[in-house]
C-alpha positions as a printed Julia matrix, in Angstrom:
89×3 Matrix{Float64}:
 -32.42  260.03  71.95
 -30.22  257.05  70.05
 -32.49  256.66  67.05
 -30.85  253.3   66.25
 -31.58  252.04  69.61
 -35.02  253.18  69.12
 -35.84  251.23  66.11
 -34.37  247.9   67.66
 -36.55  248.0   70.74
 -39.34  248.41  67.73
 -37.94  245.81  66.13
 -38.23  243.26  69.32
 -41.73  243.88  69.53
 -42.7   242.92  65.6
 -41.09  239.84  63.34
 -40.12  242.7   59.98
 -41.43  246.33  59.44
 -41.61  248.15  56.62
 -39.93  251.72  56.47
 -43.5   252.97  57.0
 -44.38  251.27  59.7
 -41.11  252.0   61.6
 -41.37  256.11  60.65
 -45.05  255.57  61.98
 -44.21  253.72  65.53
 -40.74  255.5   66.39
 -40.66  258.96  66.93
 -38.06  260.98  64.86
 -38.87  264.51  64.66
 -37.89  265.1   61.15
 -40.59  267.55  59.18
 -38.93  267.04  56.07
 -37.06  264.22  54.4
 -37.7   261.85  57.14
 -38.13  258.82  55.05
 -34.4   259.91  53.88
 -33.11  260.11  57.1
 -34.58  256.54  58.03
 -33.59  255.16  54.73
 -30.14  256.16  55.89
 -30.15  255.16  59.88
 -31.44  251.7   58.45
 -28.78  251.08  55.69
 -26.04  252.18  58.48
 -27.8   249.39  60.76
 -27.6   247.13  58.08
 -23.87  247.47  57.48
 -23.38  246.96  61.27
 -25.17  243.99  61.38
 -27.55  245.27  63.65
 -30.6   245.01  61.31
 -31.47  242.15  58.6
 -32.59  243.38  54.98
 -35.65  240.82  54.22
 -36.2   242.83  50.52
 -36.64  246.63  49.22
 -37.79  248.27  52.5
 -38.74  245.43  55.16
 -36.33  245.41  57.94
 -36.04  242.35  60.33
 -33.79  242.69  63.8
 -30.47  240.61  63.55
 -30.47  238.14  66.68
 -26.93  236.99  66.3
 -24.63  236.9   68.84
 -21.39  237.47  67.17
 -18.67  240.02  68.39
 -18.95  242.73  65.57
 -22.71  243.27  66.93
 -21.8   243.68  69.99
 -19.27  246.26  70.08
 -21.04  248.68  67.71
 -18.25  248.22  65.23
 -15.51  249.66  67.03
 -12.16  247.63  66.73
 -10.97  245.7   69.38
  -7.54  244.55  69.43
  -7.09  240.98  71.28
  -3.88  241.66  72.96
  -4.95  244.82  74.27
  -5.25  244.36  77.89
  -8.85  245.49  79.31
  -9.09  247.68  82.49
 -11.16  245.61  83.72
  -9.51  242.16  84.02
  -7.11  240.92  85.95
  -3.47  240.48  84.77
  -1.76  237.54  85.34
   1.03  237.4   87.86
């Protein structure tokens, strides 16, 4: 189970959340610290850009469509050629 991915489809269905009401709608299975384990997922999904800080504790998903959201912050180098495409002849 991808927690992260978890909490976004959460975070589709509502317009912010509190930490709360995410640990109460998306299961985690933590019996102890789980508020400390969510406080952490959601800072990490913060610095990805995946996740919007509203204030203290209330979470809002990011819709932006740039590139670092996208790739789940791995670096991509431009002039790397992709497997996928095809090379000019």
């Amino acid at each position: 189970m991808n927690k992260q991915l978890e909490i976004q489809k959460y975070l589709t269905t509502v317009d912010q959340a509190s930490l709360k009401e995410i640990s109460e709608n998306v299961p985690f299975g933590y019996y102890h610290n789980g508020m400390k384990h969510l406080g952490a997922i959601m800072s990490r999904m913060v610095k990805n850009g995946k996740v919007k800080r509203i204030r203290k504790g209330i979470y809002q998903i990011y819709l932006n469509n740039n590139a670092a959201s996208c790739n789940d912050g791995i670096a991509v180098n431009k002039l790397q050629i992709s497997m996928f495409e095809e090379r000019k002849k």
